[in-house]
Backbone as CSV, one residue per row, in Angstrom:
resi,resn,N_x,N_y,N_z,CA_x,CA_y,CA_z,C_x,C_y,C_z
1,UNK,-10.043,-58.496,-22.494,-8.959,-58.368,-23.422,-9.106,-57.067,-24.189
2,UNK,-7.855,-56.377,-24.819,-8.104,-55.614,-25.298,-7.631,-55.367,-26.603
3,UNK,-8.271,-54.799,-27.312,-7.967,-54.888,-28.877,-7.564,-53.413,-29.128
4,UNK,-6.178,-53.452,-29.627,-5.896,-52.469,-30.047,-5.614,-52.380,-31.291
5,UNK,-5.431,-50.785,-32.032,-5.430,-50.589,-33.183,-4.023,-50.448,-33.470
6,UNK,-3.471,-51.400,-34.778,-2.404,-51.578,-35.369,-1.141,-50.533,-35.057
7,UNK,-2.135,-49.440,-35.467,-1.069,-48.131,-35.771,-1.292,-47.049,-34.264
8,UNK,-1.754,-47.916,-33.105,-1.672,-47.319,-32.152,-0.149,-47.284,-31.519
9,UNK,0.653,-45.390,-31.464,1.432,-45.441,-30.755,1.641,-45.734,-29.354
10,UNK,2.535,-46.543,-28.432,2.431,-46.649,-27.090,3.718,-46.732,-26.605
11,UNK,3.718,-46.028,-25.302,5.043,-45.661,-24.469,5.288,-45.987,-23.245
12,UNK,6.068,-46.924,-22.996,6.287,-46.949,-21.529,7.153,-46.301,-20.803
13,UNK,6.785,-46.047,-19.789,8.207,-44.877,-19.134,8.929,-45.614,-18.378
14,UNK,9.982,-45.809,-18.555,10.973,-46.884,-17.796,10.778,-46.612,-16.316
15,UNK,10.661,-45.478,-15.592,11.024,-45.213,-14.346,9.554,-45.476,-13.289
16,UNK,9.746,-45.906,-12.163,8.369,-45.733,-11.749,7.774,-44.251,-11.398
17,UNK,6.487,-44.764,-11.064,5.549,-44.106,-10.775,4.351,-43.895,-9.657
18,UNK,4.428,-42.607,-9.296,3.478,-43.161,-7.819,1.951,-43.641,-8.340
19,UNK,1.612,-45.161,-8.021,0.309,-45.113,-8.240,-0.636,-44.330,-7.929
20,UNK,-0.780,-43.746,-7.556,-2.143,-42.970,-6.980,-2.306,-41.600,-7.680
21,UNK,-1.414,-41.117,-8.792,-1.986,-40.668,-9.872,-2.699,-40.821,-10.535
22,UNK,-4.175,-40.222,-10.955,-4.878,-40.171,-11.599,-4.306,-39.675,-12.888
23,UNK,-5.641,-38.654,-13.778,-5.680,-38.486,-15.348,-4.512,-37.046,-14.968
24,UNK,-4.853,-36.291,-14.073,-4.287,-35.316,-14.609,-2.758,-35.293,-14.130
25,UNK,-2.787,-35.903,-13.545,-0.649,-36.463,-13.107,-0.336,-36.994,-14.094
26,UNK,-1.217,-37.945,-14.500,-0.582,-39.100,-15.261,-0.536,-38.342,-17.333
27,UNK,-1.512,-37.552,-16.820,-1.111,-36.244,-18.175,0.018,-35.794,-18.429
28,UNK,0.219,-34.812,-16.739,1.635,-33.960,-17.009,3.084,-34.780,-17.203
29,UNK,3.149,-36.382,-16.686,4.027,-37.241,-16.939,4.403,-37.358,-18.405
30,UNK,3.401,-38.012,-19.168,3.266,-37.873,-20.452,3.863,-37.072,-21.188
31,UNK,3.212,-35.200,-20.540,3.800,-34.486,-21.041,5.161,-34.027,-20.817
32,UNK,5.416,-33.855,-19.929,6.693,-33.462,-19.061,7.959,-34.448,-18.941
33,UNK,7.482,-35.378,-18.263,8.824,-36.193,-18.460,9.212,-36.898,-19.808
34,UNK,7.807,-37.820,-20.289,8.026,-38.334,-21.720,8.125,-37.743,-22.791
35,UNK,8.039,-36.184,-22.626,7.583,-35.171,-23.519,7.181,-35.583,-25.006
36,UNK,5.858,-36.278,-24.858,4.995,-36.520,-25.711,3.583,-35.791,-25.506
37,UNK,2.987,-35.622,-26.936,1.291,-34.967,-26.594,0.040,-36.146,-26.583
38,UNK,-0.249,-36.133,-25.615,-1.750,-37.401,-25.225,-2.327,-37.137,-26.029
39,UNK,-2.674,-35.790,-26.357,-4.140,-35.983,-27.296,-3.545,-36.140,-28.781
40,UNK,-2.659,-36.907,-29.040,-1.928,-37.436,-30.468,-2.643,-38.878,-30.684
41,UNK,-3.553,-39.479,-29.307,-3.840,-40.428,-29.836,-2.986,-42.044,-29.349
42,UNK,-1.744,-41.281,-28.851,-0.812,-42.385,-28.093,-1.807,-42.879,-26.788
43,UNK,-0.809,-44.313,-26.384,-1.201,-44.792,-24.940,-0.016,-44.699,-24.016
44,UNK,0.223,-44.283,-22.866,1.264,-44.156,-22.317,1.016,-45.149,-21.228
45,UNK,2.194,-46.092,-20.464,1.839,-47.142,-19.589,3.151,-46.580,-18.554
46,UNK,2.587,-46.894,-17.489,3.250,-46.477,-16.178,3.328,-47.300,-15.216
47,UNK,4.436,-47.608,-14.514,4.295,-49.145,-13.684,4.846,-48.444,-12.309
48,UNK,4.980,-49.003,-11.185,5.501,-48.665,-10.055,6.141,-49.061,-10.134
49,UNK,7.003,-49.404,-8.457,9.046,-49.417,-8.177,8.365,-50.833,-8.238
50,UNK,7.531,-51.373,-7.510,7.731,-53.474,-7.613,7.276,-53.595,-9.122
51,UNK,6.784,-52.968,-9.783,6.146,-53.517,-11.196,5.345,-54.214,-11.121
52,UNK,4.524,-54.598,-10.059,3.359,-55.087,-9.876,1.790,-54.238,-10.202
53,UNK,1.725,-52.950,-10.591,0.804,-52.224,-10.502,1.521,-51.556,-12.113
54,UNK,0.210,-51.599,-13.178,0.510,-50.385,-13.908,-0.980,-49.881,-13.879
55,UNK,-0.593,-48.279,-15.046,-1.492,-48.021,-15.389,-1.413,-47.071,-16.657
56,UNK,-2.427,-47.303,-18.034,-2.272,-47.137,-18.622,-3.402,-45.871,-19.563
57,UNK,-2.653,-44.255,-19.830,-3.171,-43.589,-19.651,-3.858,-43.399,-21.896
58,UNK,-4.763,-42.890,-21.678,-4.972,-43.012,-23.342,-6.492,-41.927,-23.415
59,UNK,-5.995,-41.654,-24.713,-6.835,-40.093,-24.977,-7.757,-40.658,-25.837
60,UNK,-8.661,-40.755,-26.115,-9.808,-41.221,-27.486,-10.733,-40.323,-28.081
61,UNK,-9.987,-39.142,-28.162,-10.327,-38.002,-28.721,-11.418,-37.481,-28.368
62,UNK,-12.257,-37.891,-27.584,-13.130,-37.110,-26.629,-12.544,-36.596,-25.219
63,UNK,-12.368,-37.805,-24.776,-11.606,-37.629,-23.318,-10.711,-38.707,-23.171
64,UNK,-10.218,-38.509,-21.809,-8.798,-39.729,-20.994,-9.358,-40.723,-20.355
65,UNK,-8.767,-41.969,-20.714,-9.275,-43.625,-20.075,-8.216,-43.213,-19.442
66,UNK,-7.892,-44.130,-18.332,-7.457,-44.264,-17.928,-7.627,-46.261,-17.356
67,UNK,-6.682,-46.876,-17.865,-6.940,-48.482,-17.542,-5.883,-49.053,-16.490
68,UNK,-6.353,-49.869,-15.560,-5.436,-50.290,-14.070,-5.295,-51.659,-13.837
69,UNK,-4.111,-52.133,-13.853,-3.907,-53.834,-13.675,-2.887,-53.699,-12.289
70,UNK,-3.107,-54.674,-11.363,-2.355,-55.142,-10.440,-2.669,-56.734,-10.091
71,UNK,-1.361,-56.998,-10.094,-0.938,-58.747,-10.370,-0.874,-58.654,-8.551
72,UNK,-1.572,-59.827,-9.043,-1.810,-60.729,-7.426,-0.436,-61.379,-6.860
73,UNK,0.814,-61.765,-7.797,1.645,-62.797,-8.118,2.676,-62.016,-8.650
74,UNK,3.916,-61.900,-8.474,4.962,-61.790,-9.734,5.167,-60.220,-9.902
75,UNK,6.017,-59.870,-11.360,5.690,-58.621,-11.580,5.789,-58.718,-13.147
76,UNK,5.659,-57.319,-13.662,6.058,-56.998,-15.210,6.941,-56.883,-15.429
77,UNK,7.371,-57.360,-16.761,8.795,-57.252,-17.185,9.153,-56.094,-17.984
78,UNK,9.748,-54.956,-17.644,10.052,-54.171,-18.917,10.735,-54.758,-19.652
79,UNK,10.760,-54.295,-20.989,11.931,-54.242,-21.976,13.103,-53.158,-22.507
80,UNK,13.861,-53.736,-22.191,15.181,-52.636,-22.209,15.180,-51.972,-23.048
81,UNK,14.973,-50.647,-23.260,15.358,-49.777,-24.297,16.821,-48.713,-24.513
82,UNK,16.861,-48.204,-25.461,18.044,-47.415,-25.598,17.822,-46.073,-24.935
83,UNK,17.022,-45.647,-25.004,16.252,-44.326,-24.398,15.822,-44.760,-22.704
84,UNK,16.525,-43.567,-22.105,16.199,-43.905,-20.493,15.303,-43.304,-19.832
85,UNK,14.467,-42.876,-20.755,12.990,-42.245,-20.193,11.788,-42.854,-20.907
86,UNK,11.654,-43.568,-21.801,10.553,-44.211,-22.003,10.825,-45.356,-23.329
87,UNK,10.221,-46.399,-23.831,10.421,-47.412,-24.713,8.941,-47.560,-25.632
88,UNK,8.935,-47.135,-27.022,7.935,-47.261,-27.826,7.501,-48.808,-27.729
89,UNK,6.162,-49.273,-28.192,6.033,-50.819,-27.939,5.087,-50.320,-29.177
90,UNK,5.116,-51.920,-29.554,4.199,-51.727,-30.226,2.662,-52.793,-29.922
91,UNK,1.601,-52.670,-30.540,0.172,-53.319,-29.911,0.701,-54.712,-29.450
92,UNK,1.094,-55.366,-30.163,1.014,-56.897,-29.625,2.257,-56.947,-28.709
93,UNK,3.239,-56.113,-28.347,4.017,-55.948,-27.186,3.285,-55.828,-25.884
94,UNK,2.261,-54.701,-26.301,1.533,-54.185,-25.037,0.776,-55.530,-24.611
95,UNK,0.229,-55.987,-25.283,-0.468,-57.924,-25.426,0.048,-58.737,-24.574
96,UNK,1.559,-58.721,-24.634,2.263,-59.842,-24.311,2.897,-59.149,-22.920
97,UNK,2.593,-57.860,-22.874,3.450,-57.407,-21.702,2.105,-57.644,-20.772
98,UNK,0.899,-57.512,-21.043,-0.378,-57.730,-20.199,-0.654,-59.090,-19.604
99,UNK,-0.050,-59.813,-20.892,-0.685,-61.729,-20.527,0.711,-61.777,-19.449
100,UNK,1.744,-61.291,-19.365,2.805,-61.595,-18.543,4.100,-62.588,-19.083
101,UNK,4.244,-61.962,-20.416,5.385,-62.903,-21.121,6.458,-61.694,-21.168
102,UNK,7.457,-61.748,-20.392,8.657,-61.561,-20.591,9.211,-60.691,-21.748
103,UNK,8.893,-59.495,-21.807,9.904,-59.175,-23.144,11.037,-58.672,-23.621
104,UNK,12.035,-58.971,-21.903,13.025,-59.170,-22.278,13.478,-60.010,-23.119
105,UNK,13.269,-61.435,-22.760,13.276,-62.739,-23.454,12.988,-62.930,-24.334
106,UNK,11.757,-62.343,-24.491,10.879,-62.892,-25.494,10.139,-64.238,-25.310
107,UNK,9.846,-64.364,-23.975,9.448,-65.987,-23.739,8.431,-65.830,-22.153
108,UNK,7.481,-66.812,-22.398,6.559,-66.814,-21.622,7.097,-67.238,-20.134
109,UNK,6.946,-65.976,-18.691,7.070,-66.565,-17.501,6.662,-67.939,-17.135
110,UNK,7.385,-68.733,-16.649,7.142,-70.134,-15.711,6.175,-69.638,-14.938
111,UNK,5.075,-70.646,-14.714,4.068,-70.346,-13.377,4.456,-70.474,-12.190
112,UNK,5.862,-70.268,-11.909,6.339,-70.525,-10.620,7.061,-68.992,-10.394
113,UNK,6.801,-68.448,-11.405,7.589,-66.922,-11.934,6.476,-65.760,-11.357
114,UNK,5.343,-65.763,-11.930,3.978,-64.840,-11.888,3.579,-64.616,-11.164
């Protein structure tokens, strides 16, 4: 599990992404398409075309994590934003978008869903 800090900014980029980007693709994305700066301290999350695979890129002021989930089952749900290049979340979004609850809805997938 992961514990994040309150006032951690985080971004998802609506569009997919080729998995097999590493730190320094998954940098210039950040920078370039989301045109945000990594080393601000943000987490940026990146999913592929099934939404079964993300990955989530983050600076900790030394260097870049880089963290990788792929669901055996199901996929992730984005949440619709107004902006068509990426959607701010906030920590316990990122939480609920990890455990696999829906945030469109706002409501936890059926296990027949996942």
């Amino acid at each position: 599990m992961l514990m994040l800090p309150t006032a951690l900014k985080i971004y998802l980029a609506i569009e997919p992404v080729d998995m097999r980007k590493q730190f320094n693709g998954l940098w210039t994305l950040a920078t370039e398409r989301l045109r945000e700066d990594p080393r601000q301290g943000a987490a940026f999350i990146f999913g592929n075309k099934d939404r079964d695979r993300i990955k989530i890129l983050y600076w900790d002021g030394t260097g870049s994590w880089i963290f990788a989930k792929r669901l055996e089952k199901g996929c992730f749900t984005w949440p619709q934003g107004s902006d068509a290049i990426k959607v701010s979340l906030a920590p316990e979004a990122l939480t609920m978008l990890l455990a696999g609850i829906d945030l469109k809805d706002g409501c936890r997938k059926a296990w027949y869903e996942r």
